[in-house]
Phi, psi and omega in degrees: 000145195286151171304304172235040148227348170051065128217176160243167207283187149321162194279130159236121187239133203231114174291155161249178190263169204206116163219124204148353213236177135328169164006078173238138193305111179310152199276128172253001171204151174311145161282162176242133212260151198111306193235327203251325184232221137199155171258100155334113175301314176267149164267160175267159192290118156253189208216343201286108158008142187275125194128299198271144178288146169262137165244125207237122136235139174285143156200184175210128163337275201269041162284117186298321188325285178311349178253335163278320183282010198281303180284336171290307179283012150286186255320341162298293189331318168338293190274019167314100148331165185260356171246031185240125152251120219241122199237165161248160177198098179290142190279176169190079163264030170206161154297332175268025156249358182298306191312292174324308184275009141267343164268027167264327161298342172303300198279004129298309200295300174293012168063055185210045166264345201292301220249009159238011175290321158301303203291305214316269173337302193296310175312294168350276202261329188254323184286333220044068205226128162293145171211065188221022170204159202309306192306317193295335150312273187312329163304307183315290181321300167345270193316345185233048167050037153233177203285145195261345181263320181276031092015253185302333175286328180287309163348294168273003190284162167329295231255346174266314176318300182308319189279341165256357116346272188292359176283322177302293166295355173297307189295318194278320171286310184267029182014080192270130204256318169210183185237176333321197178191146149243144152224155196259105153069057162030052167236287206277139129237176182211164181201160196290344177278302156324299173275012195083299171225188188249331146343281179308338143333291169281325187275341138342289201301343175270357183251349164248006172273013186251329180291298212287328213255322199290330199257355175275000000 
């Protein structure tokens, strides 16, 4: 979704070139840094291990976008090289988008993203069910059985605000124009309005995680 209008442009589907993955689609034209990707004036701060490339993605629960895209890139992930290290990183371009990226940091903190990061989306987009505020957050937990009070105290903790802090700067540092988004090693970004789609996307990204691999 665009930062300030949360739509995207249409599907253009073009293959790129690629290296690193499995079955991958020969390049039908050079990318263009500028049009296809961007090159960070600044790099921006990674998390990945010393060795490993990072790969990020911006998102918001409640993008219809970020919710079609959610099982490819649960199935890109799959095939992730050992040497890509790979983050979420929740948007907040408004205030009332802060409650969702504490609670994705709750369920990092509580080791429960493998197994509620999908139903969050589902509660969303297929249940119609809200989730965009603390209480309705904390119903949502409830109902999918986990304790609503040590939750809620990590919810409100120090240590999740600071991470939605810098989540924010994050974004901002990889000037994220909408979501979904990829950034590369805190060099590159793409967004499905740069590529065309978000399919054509990942295979970007992977042509800039082999750049990224050529320069260490």
């Amino acid at each position: 979704m665009d930062r300030r209008e949360f739509s995207t442009a249409a599907a253009v589907v073009v293959a790129a070139g690629v290296l690193g993955w499995p079955q991958l689609a020969l390049a039908q034209r050079k990318l263009e840094d500028g049009k296809d990707f961007r090159t960070l004036d600044k790099k921006a701060p990674v998390e990945a291990p010393a060795g490993k490339i990072e790969v990020v993605e911006f998102f918001w629960y409640s993008c219809p976008h970020c919710n079609a895209f959610e099982p490819k890139l649960t199935a890109w992930l799959k095939k992730l090289p050992p040497d890509v290290s790979f983050r979420r990183v929740p948007v907040a371009f408004r205030d009332d988008f802060v409650p969702q990226q504490r609670l994705f940091y709750t369920l990092e903190a509580m080791g429960k993203v493998d197994d509620l990061h999908g139903k969050v989306f589902q509660a969303i987009h297929q249940d119609r069910q809200p989730v965009d505020r603390e209480d309705r957050i904390l119903a949502f937990i409830e109902k999918n059985g986990v304790n609503r009070a040590k939750f809620q105290e990590l919810y409100n903790s120090f240590s999740v605000s600071t991470k939605a802090n810098r989540a924010k700067v994050l974004q901002d540092q990889y000037q994220v124009d909408g979501v979904p988004a990829l950034g590369v090693n805190g060099q590159f970004y793409t967004d499905g309005t740069m590529a065309g789609n978000m399919d054509r996307a990942l295979q970007i990204v992977e042509y800039l995680v082999a750049e990224a691999r050529k320069a260490k």
